[in-house]
C-alpha positions as CSV (number, residue, x, y, z in Angstrom):
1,X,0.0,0.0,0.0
2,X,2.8,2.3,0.6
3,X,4.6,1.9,-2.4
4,X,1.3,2.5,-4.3
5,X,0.4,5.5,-2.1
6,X,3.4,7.2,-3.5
7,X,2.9,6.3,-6.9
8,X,-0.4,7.8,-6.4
9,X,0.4,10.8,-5.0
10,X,3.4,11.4,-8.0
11,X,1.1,10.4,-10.7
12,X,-2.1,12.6,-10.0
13,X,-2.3,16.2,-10.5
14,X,-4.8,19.0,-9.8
15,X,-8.0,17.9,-11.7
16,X,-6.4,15.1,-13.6
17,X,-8.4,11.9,-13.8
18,X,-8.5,8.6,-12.7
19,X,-9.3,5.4,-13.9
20,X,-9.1,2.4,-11.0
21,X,-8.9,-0.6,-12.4
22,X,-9.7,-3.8,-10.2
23,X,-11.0,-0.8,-7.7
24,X,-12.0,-3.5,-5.1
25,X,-12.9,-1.8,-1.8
26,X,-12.4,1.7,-3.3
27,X,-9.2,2.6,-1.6
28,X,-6.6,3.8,-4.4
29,X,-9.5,6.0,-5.5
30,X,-9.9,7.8,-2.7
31,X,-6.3,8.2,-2.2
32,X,-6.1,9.8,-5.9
33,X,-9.4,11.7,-4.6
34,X,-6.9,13.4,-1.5
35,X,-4.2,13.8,-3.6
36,X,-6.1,16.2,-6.4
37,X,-7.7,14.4,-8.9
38,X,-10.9,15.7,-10.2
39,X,-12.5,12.7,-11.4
40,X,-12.0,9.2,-10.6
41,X,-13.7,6.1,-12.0
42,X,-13.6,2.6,-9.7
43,X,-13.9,-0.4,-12.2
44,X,-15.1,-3.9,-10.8
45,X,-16.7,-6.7,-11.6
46,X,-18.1,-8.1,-7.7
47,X,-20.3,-6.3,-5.6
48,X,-17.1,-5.1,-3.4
49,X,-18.2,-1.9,-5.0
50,X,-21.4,-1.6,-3.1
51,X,-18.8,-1.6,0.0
52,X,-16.5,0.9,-2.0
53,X,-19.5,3.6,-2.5
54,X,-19.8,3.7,1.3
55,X,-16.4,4.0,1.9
56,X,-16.0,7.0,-0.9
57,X,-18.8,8.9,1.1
58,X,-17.2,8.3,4.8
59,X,-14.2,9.7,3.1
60,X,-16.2,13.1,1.4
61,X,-15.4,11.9,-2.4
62,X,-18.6,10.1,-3.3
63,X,-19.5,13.6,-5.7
64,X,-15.8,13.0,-7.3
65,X,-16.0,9.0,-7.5
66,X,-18.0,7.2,-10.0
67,X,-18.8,3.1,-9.9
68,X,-18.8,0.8,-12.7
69,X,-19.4,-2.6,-11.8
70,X,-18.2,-4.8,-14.7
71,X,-14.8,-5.5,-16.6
72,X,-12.8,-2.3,-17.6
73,X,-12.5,-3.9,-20.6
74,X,-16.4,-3.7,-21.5
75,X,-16.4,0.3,-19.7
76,X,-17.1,2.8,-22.2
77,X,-15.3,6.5,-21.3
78,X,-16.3,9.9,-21.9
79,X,-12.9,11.0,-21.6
80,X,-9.9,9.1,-21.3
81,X,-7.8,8.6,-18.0
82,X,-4.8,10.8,-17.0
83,X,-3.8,7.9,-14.9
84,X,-4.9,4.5,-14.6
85,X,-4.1,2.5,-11.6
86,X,-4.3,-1.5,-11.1
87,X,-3.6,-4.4,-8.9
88,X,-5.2,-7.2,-10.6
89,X,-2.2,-9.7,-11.1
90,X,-2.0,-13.1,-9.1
91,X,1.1,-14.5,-6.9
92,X,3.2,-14.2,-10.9
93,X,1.8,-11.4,-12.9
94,X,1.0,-13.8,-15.8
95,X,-2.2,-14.1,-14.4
96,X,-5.6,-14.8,-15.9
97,X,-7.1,-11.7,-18.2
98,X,-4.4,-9.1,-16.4
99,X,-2.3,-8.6,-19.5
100,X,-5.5,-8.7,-21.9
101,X,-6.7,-5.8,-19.4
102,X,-3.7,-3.3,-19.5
103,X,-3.5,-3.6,-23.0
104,X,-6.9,-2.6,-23.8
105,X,-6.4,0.3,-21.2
106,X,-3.5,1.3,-22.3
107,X,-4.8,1.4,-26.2
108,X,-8.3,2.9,-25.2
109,X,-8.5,4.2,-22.1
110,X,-5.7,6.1,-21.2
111,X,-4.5,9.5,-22.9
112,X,-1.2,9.6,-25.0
113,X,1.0,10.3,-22.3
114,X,-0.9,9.3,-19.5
115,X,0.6,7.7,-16.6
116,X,0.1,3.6,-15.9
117,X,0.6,1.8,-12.2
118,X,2.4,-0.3,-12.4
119,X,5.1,0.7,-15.1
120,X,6.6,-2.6,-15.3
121,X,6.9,-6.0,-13.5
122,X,9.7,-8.3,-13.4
123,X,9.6,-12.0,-12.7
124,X,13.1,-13.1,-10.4
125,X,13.8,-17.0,-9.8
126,X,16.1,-19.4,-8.2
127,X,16.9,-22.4,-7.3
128,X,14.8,-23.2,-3.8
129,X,15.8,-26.3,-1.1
130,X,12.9,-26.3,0.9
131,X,11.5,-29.6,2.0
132,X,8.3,-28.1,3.5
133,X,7.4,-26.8,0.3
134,X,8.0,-29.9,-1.4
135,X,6.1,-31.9,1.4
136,X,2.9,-30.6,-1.0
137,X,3.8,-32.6,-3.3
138,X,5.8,-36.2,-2.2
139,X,3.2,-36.9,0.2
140,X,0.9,-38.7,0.5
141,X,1.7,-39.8,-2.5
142,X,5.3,-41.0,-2.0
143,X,5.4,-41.9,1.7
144,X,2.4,-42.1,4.0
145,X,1.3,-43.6,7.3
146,X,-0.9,-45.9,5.9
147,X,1.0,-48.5,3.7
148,X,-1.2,-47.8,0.7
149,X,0.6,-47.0,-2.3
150,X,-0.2,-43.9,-3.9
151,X,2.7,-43.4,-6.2
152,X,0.2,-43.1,-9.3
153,X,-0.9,-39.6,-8.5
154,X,2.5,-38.3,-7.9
155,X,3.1,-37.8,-11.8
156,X,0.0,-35.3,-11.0
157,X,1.4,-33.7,-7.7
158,X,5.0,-32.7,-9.1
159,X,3.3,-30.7,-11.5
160,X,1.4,-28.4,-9.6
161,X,2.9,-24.8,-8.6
162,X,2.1,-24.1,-5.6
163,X,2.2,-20.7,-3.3
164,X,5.0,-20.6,-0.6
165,X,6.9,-18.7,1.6
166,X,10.7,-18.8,1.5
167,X,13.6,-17.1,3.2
168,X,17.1,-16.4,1.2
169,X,18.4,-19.2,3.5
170,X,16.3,-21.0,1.3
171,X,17.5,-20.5,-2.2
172,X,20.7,-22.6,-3.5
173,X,21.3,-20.0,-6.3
174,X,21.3,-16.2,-6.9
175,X,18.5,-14.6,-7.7
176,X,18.5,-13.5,-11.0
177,X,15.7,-12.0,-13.6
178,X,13.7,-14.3,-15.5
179,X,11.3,-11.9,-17.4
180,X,10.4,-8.5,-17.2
181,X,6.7,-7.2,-18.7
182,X,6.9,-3.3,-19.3
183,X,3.2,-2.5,-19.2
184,X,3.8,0.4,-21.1
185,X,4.8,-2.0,-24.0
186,X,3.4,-5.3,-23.7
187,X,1.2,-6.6,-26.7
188,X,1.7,-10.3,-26.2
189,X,-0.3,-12.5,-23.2
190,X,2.2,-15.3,-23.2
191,X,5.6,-15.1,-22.6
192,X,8.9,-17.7,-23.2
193,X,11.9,-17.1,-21.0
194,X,15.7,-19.2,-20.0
195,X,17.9,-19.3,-17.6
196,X,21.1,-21.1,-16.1
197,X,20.9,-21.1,-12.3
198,X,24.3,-22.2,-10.5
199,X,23.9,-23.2,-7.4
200,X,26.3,-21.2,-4.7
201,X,26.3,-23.8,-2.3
202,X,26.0,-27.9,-1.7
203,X,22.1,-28.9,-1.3
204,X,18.9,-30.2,-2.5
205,X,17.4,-28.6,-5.4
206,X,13.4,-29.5,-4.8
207,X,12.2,-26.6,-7.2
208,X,12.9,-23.1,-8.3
209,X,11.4,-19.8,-6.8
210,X,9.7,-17.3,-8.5
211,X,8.8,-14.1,-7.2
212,X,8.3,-10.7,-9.0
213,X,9.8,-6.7,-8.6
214,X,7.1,-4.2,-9.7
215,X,8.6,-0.7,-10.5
216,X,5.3,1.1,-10.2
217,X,6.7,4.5,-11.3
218,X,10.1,5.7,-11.3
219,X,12.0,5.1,-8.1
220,X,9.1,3.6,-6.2
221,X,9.0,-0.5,-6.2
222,X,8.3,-3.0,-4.1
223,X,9.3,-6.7,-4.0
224,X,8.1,-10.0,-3.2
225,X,11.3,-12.3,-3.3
226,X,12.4,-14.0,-0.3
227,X,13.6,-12.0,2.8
228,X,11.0,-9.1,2.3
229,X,8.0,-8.8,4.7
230,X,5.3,-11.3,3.4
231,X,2.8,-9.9,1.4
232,X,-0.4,-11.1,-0.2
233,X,1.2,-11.9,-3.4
234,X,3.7,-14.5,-1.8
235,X,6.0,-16.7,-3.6
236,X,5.5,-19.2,-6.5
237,X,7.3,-22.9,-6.0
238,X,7.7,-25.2,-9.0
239,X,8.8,-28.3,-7.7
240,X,10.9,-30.9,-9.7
241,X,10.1,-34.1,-10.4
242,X,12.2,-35.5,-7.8
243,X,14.7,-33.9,-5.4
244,X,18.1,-33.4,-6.9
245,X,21.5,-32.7,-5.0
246,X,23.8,-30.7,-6.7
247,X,27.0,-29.4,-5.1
248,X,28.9,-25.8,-5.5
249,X,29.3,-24.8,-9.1
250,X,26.5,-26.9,-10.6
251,X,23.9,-25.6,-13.0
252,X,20.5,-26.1,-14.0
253,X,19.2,-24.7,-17.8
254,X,15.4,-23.7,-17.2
255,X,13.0,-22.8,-19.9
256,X,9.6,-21.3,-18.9
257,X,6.4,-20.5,-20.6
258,X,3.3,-19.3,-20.2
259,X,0.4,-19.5,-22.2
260,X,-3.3,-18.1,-21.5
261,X,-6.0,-20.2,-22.4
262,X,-9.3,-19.5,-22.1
263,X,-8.9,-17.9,-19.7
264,X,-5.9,-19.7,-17.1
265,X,-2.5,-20.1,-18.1
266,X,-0.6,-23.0,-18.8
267,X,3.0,-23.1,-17.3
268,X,5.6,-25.4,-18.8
269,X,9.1,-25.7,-16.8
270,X,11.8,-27.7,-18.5
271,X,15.0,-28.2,-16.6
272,X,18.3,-29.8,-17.3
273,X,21.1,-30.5,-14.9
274,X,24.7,-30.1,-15.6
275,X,26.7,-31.7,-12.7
276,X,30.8,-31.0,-12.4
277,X,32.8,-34.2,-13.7
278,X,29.3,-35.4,-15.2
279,X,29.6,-38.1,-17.7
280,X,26.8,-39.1,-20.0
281,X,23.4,-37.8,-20.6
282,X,22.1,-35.0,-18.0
283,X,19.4,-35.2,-16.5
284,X,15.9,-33.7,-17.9
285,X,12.3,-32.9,-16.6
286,X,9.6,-31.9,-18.6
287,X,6.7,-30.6,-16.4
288,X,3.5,-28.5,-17.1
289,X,0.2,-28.0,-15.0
290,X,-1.6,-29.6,-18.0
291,X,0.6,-32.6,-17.0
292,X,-0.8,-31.3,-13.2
293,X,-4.9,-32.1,-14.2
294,X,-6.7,-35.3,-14.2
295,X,-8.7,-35.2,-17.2
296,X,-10.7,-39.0,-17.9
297,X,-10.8,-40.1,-21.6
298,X,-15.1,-39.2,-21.2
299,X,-14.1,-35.8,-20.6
300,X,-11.3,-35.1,-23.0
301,X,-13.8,-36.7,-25.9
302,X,-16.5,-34.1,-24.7
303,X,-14.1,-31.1,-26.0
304,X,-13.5,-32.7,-29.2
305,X,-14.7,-30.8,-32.1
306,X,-16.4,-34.2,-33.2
307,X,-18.2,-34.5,-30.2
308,X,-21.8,-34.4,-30.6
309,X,-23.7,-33.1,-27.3
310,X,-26.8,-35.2,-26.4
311,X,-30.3,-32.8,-26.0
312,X,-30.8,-32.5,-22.1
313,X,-33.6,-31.4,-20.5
314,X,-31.2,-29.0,-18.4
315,X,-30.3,-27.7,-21.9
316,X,-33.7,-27.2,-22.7
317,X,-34.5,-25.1,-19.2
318,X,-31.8,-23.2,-20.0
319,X,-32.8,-22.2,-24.0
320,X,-36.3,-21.2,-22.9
321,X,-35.0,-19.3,-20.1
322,X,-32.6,-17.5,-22.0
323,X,-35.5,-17.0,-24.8
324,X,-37.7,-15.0,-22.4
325,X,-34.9,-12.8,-21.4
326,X,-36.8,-9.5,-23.9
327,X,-36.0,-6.9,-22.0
328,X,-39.3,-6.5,-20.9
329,X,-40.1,-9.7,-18.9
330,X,-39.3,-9.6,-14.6
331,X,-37.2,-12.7,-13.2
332,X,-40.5,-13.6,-11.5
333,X,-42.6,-14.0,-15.2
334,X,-39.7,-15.8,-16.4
335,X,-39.9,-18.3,-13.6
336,X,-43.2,-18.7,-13.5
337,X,-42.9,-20.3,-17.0
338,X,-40.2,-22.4,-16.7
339,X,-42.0,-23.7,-13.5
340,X,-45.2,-24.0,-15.6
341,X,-43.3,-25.8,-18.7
342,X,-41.2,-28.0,-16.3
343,X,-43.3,-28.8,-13.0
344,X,-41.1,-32.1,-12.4
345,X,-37.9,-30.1,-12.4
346,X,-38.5,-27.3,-9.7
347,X,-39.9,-27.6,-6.2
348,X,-41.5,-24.7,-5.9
349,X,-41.3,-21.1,-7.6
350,X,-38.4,-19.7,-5.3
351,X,-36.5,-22.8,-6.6
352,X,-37.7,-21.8,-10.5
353,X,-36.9,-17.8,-9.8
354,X,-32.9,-18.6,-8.2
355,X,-32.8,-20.4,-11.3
356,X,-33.3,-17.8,-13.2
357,X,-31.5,-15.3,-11.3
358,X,-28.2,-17.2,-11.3
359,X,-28.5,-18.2,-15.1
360,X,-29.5,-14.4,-16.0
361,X,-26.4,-12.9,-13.7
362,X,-24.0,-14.9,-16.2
363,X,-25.2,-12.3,-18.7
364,X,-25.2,-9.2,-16.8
């Protein structure tokens, strides 16, 4: 909050405007509200923003704030932004629609010239012995208490990224930058990067480290990497397949990508170890949180573009409901005919209306 406080209060000047993206509870618009600006807009999707009107009029700058609840990227501006401000990333900031959603600010919602928070966000790693964070994923599945064998669903568990805590005690290598996305820039959602991490010390290599340094304006960052006061970003942990020692001097060639897909990325993390004195092959893992899902052969043949999907009578609910939605019909009419049309499938006509309600919100 600090570090964005003083972006804040370097971006805005008298009058400018505001556009908070991800706006939450409100707060960085009323700080650009006490530092000058003369119009704000807080963007979000979730009805947080009922709680951030209240907050805007405790704090006298409800008659500068104005609420959209919905995606910036479906908001619609008057005028655009003099600044736009955002904290909508995840633990990495390849995270779900966050790049999609400061591109089309940047493009369409913010002046030529115009300031963005963050500027630009860069992704550190090393290598990481910790064998509590690693405990996520050996057990059950390698050792348990109660002798059942369970080594089939550890392919699945050493491909999982998990959130963790680490100390610099903790890392076997320097930390070094991995990627860095300059939001000022960026067109592309997925991103490729390498590395060669040599380990400074004798250890256990379970995975690699990933954390992120956000520069949100010139001279004003913050971190998340081990040793810094935890935050609610935390860390990221990709394990290996298996623990690996490695001694002084050895190094490890990672590749790591990142692609979005509908909506999610997919993270791939290959590594290959070169040991001192080594002879023969090195040794290689391929990993992926694809490789990290259990997906049935039922379910992968129901996205196949083949597939042919069989007529429900859930699908049919659905299709009338969504064919009474004129503009001109109440939840309540609505439910009334579905409950007329389908008196076997709802209990009563509170049970018909949530239907509708929660089928309708999808669309708001």
């Amino acid at each position: 909050m600090s570090a964005y406080a003083d972006a804040l209060r370097k971006a805005v000047t008298p009058g400018c405007t505001v556009f908070d993206i991800g706006a939450g509870q409100g707060i960085f618009s009323i700080l650009a509200c006490k530092y000058g600006a003369g119009a704000v807009v807080a963007i979000d999707p979730d009805d947080t923003i009922a709680l951030a009107r209240e907050l805007a009029a405790n704090n006298g700058c409800a008659d500068r704030i104005t609420f959209f609840q919905g995606l910036s990227t479906d908001f619609q501006p008057s005028v655009r932004a003099d600044v736009i401000v955002s904290d909508i990333r995840g633990g990495l900031p390849l995270f779900e629609h966050h790049i999609p959603s400061i591109v089309d600010a940047r493009e369409r919602l913010l002046r030529r010239g115009g300031t963005l928070i963050p500027m630009r966000d860069t992704i550190r790693i090393a290598l990481a012995e910790n064998t509590k964070a690693y405990e996520l994923h050996e057990r059950p599945w390698l050792e348990n208490k109660f002798d059942i064998d369970l080594t089939a669903g550890h392919r699945f568990a050493c491909n999982v990224r998990t959130k963790a805590e680490m100390a610099p005690a903790d890392l076997l290598s320097e930390l070094q930058d991995l990627l860095t996305i300059d939001y000022r820039h960026v067109t592309d959602t997925d991103a490729t990067a390498f590395a060669t991490l040599s380990a400074t010390r004798s250890g256990t290599a379970h995975g690699m480290n990933l954390s992120f340094q956000s520069e949100l304006a010139e001279g004003i960052s913050f971190s998340t990497e081990p040793g810094v006061p935890e935050n609610v970003y935390g860390q990221n942990f990709f394990p290996f397949q298996r623990p690996v020692e490695l001694a002084a001097g050895d190094h490890v060639d990672v590749e790591i990508s990142a692609r979005l897909v509908d909506g999610s990325y997919i993270w791939n993390w290959n590594s290959e170890f070169r040991r001192q004195g080594q002879s023969g092959a090195p040794l290689k893992f391929r990993q992926s949180s694809f490789l990290g899902k259990i997906y049935s052969p039922q379910s992968l043949a129901r996205q196949s573009r083949q597939f042919i999907p069989p007529a429900s009578e859930a699908q049919q609910i659905d299709q009338l409901c969504l064919s009474l939605v004129d503009g001109k019909r109440s939840l309540e009419a609505i439910a009334g005919e579905l409950n007329a049309k389908f008196p076997n499938r709802f209990t009563s006509a509170s049970d018909a209306l949530n239907h509708v309600a929660n089928l309708t919100a999808r669309y708001r």
